[in-house]
C-alpha positions as CSV (number, residue, x, y, z in Angstrom):
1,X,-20.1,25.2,49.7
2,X,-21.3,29.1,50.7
3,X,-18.9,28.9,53.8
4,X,-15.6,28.1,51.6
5,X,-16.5,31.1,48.9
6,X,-17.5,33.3,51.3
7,X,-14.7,32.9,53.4
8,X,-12.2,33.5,50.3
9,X,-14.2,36.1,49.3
10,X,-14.4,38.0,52.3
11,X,-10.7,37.8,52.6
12,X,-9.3,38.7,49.6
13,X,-11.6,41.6,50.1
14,X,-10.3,42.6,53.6
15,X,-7.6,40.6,54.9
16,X,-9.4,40.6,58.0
17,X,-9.2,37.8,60.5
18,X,-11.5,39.6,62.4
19,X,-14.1,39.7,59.2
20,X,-13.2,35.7,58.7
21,X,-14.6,35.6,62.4
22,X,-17.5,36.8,62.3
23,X,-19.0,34.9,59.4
24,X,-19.6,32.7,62.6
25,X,-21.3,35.2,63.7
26,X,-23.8,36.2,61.6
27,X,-24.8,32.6,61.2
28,X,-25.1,31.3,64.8
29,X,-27.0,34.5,65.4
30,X,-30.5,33.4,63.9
31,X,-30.1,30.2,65.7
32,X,-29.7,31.7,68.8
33,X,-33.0,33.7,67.8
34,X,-35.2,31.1,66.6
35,X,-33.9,27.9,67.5
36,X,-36.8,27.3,70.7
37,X,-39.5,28.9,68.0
38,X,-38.2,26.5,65.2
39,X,-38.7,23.3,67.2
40,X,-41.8,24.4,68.8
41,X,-43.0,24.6,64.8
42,X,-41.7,21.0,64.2
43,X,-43.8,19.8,66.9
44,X,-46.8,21.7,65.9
45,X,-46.6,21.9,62.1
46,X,-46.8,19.9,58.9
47,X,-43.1,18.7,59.2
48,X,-42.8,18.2,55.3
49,X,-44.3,21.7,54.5
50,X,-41.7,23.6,57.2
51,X,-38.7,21.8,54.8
52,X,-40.3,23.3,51.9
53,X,-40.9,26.9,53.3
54,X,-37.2,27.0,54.6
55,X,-35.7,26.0,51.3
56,X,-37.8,28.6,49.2
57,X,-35.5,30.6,51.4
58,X,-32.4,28.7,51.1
59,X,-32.7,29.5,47.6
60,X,-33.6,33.1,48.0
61,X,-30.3,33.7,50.3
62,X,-28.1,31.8,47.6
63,X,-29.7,34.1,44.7
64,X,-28.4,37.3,46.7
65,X,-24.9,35.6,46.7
66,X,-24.8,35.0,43.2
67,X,-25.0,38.5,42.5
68,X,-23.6,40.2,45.7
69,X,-20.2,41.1,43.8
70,X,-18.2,40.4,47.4
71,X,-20.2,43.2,49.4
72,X,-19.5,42.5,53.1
73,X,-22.7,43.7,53.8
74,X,-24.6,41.8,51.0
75,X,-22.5,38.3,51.9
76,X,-23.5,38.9,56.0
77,X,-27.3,39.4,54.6
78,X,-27.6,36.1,53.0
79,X,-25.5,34.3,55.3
80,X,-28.3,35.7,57.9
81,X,-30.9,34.7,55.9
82,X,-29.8,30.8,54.7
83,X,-28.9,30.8,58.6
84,X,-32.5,31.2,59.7
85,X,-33.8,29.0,57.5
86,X,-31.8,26.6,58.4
87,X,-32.8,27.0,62.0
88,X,-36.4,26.0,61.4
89,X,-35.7,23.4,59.0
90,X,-33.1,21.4,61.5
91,X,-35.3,20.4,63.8
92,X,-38.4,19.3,61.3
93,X,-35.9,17.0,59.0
94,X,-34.3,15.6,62.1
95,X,-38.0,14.9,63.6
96,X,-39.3,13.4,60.5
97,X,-36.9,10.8,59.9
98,X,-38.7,8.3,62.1
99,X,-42.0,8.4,60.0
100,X,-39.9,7.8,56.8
101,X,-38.9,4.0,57.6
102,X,-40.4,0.9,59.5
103,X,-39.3,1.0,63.4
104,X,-37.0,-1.9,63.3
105,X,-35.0,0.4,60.7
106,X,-34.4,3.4,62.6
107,X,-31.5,2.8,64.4
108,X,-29.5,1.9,61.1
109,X,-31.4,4.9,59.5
110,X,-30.1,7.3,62.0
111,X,-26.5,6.1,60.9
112,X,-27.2,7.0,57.7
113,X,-28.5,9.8,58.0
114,X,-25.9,11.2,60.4
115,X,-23.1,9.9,58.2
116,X,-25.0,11.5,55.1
117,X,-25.7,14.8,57.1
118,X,-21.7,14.9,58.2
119,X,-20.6,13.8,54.5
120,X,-22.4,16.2,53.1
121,X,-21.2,19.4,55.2
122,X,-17.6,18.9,54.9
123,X,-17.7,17.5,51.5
124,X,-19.3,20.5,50.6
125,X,-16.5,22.8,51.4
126,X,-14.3,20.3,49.8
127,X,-16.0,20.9,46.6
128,X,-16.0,24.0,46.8
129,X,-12.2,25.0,47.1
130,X,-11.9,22.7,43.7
131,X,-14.4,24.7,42.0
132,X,-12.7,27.7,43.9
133,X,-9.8,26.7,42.0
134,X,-11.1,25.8,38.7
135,X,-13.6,28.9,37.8
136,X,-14.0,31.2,40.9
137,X,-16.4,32.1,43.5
138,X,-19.3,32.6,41.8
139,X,-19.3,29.6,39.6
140,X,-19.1,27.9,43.3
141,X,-22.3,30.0,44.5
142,X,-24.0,29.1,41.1
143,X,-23.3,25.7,41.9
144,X,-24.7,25.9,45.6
145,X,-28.1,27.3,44.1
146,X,-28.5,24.3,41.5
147,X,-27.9,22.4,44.5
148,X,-30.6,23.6,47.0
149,X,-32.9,23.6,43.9
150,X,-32.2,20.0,44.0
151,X,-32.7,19.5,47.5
152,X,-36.2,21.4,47.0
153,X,-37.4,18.8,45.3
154,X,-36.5,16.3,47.0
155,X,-38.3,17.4,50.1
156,X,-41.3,17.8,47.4
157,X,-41.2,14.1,47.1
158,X,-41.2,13.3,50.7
159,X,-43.8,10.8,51.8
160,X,-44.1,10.1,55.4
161,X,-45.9,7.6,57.9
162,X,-48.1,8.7,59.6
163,X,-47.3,10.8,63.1
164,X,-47.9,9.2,66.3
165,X,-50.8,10.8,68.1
166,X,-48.2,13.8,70.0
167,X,-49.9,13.6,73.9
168,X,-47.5,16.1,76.2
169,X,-48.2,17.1,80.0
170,X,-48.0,20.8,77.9
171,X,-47.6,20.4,74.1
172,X,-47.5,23.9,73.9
173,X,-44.5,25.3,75.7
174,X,-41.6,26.6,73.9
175,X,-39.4,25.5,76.8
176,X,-40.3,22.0,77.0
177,X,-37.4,20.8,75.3
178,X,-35.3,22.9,77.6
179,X,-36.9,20.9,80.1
180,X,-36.2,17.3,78.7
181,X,-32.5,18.2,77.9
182,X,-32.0,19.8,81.4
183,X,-33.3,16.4,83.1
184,X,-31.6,13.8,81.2
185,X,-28.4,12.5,82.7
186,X,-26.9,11.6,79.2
187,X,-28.4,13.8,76.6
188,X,-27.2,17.2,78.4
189,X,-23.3,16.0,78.8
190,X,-23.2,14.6,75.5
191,X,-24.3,17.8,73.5
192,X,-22.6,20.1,75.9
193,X,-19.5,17.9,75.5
194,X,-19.7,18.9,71.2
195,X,-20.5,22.5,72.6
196,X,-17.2,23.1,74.6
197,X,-14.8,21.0,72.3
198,X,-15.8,22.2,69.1
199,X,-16.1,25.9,70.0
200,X,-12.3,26.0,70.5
201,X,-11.5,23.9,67.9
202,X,-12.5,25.8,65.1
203,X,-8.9,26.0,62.5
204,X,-11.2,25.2,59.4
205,X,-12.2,29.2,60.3
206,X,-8.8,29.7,59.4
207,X,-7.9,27.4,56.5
208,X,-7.9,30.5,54.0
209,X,-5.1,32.6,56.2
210,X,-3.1,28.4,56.7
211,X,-3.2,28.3,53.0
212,X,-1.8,31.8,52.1
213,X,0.1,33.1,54.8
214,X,1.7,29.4,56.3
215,X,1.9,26.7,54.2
216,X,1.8,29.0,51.2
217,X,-0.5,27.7,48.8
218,X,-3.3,29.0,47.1
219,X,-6.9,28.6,46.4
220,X,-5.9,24.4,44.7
221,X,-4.1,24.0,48.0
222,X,-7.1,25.4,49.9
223,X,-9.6,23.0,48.1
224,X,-7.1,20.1,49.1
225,X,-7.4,21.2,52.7
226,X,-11.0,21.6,52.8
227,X,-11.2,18.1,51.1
228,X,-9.2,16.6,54.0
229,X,-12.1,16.3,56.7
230,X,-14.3,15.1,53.7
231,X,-12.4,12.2,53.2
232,X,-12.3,11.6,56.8
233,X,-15.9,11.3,57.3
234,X,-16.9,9.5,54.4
235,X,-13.8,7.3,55.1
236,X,-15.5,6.7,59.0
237,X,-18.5,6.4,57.3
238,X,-18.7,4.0,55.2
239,X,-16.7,1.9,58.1
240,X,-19.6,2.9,60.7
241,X,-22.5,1.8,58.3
242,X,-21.3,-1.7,57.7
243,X,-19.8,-2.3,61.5
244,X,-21.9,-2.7,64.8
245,X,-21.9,0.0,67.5
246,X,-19.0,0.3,69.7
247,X,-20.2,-1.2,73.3
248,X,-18.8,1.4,75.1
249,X,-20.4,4.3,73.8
250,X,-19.6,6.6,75.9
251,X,-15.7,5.9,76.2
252,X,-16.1,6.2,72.6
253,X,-17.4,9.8,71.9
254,X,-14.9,10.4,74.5
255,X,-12.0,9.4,72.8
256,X,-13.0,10.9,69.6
257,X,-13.3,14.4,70.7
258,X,-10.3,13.8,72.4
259,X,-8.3,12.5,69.2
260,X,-10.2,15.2,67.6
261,X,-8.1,17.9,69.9
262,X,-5.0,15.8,69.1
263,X,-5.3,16.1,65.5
264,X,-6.4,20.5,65.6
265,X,-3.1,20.8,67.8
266,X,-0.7,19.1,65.2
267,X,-2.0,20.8,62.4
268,X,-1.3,24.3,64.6
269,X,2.2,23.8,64.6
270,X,2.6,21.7,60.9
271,X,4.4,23.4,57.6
272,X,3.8,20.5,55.7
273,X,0.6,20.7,53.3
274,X,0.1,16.7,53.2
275,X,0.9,16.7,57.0
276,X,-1.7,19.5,57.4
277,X,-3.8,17.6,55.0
278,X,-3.6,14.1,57.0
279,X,-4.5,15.9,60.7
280,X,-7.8,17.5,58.7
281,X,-8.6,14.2,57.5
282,X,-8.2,12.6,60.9
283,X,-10.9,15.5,62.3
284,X,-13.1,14.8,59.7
285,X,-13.3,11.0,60.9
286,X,-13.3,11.5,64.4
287,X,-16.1,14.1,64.2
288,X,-18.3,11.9,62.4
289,X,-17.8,8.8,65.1
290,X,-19.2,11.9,67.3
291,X,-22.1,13.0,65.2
292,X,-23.1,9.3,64.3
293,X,-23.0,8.7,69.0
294,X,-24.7,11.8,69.5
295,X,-27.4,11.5,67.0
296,X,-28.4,8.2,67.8
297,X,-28.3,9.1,71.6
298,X,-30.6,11.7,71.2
299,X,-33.2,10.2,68.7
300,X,-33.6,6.8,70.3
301,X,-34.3,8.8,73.5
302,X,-36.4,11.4,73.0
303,X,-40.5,10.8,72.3
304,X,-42.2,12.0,68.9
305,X,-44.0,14.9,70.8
306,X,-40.6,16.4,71.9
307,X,-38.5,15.7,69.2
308,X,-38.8,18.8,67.0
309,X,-38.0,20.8,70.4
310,X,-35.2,18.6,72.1
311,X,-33.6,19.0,68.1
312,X,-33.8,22.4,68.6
313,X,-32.2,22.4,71.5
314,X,-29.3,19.9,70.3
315,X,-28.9,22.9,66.8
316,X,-28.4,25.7,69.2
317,X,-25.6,23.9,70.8
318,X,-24.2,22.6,67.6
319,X,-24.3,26.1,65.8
320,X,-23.1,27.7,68.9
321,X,-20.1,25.4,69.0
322,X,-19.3,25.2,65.0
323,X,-20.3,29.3,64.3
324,X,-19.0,30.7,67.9
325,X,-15.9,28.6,67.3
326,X,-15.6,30.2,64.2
327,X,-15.4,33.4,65.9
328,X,-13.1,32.6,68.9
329,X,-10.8,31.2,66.1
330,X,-11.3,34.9,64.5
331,X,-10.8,36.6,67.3
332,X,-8.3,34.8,69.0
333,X,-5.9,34.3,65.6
334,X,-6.6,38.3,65.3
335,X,-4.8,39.2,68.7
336,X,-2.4,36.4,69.3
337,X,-1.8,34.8,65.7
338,X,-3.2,31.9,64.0
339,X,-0.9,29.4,65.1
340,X,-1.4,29.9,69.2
341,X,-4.8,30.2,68.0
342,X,-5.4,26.3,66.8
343,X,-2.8,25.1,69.1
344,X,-4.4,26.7,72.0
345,X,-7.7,25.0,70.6
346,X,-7.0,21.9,70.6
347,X,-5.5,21.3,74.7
348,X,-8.5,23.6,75.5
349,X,-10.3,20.8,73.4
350,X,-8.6,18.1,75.6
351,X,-8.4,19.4,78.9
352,X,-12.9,19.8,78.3
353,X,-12.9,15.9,77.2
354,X,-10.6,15.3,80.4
355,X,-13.6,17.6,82.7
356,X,-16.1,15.6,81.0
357,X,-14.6,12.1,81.8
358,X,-14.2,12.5,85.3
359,X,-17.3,14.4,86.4
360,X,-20.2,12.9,83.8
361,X,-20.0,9.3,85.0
362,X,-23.4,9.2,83.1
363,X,-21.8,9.7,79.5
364,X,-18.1,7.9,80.5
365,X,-20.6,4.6,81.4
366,X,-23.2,4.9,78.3
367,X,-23.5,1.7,76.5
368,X,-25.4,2.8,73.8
369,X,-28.7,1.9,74.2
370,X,-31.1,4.1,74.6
């Protein structure tokens, strides 16, 4: 919900693609900071205290919204600040889910999870250009703060198993996780695969400049675009939770990021609002076929000790692919235009799936099993 008001915000304000950019940023830098640290916490630490500490300061950043009356500088501090929080309390959610359900469970909690994790960040933004529409920014940022209130105490309520004993050949290094990810043949080319696809796939960057300036709409027509990849992924959801795993897993996630390319290139070059709306929605469910693969792929094969580190790892490629691709959508629609900008996204998008599929034979023959 911050990311749509913001956005708005920040452009009414400046009419800065540049400024749209680098709300990507100034969130991907804490991650970049504190990612190793934060998993090397989840792996040490009281995982349910870490969620509770990190949403004090969700809820701190979201007060400073509330009353930052659109001050670039006061917006970039408490996107900083809800960023680093959100580095440290990645990994420990992520880790803990195994201790919250019986073993035989897990891999239908993981789909879930994932599908409830994807939901909820692009139905966010969807809900936030209707309230956009409806009563303004801040009403959206007051909103976002009952919201992580909520969330608060739900973590309070958190009762887990108890932890496997953690045994490590060195439970103490910060680069252990590294390590893992570097070593295993599937793990690395699945998350680098999001990394390279996503990062130049970024149009929902741009959705406020598509909404003005293109298919010349305003803020309703915004909240019906941000809607769009909501609907997707709740859509592919709810199909994923009650349907068995594809058996080529692999050739799967492959063809999703691919279609996921497919659909960021037709939106580029689309006038139509409902056209534009129906290639968002098509992003939305492809990306959560990806998230549901990827998650599973990387919980089902990574032990309890390493988990909060290896999820670490796995957030500073996912926020350097959804934050940075924020930016190179910035950037990019700042020197050449907004259009080339997507458009160019998504074959770049394609031609990575295409490098992926003939040089990771690993990933191209996963079969979903851990």
């Amino acid at each position: 919900m911050m990311s749509v008001a913001v956005s708005w915000d920040l452009y009414l304000a400046t009419r800065s693609a540049v400024v749209l950019g680098n709300v990507g940023f100034v969130q991907v830098a804490p991650f970049l900071l504190f990612a190793l640290w934060a998993g090397h916490f989840a792996d040490r630490r009281d995982r349910r205290a870490i969620l509770l500490v990190t949403q004090t300061v969700v809820l701190c950043a979201s007060a400073v919204l509330i009353g930052s009356s659109q001050s670039v500088v006061l917006i970039y501090s408490a996107l900083f600040l809800n960023a680093a929080a959100r580095a440290f309390q990645g990994p420990a959610r992520l880790a803990l889910l195994p201790h919250l359900v019986a073993a035989d469970a897990l891999g239908n909690a993981i789909t879930w999870s994932s599908s409830a994790q994807e939901i909820a960040s692009v139905s966010g933004p969807a809900l936030a250009g209707l309230i956009l529409a409806a009563a303004g920014s801040r009403t959206v940022y007051l909103t976002q703060f009952a919201c992580a209130t909520l969330a608060f105490v739900c973590f309070y309520f958190i009762r887990a198993h108890a932890a496997a004993p953690r045994e490590s050949p060195d439970p103490r290094s910060l680069l252990e996780g590294v390590r893992f990810v570097r070593r295993d043949p599937l793990i690395l080319p699945a998350i680098s695969l999001d990394l390279f696809a996503v990062l130049f796939g970024g149009a929902v960057a741009l959705l406020p400049i598509f909404a003005v300036e293109i298919l010349h709409t305003g803020a309703r027509g915004l909240g019906w675009l941000r809607a769009a990849p909501s609907l997707g992924a709740v859509s592919m959801a709810l199909f994923q939770s009650h349907s068995a795993r594809p058996k080529r897993a692999g050739l799967a996630l492959l063809f999703t990021v691919a279609g996921f390319g497919a659909a960021t290139i037709v939106f580029g070059v689309s006038r139509s609002l409902w056209l534009s709306f129906a290639m968002l929605y098509c992003t939305g469910a492809f990306d959560n076929v990806s998230v549901v693969l990827r998650q599973s792929l990387v919980q089902t094969r990574t032990p309890d000790y390493l988990k909060g580190r290896v999820l670490a790892v796995q957030n500073i490629f996912i926020s350097c692919s959804n934050q940075l691709g924020a930016v190179e959508s910035g950037w990019t629609a700042g020197w050449f235009g907004p259009i080339p900008s997507v458009i160019g996204g998504g074959i770049a998008t394609i031609v990575i799936v295409s490098a992926f599929a003939t040089r990771a034979r690993a990933l191209r023959e996963w079969r979903g099993r851990p």
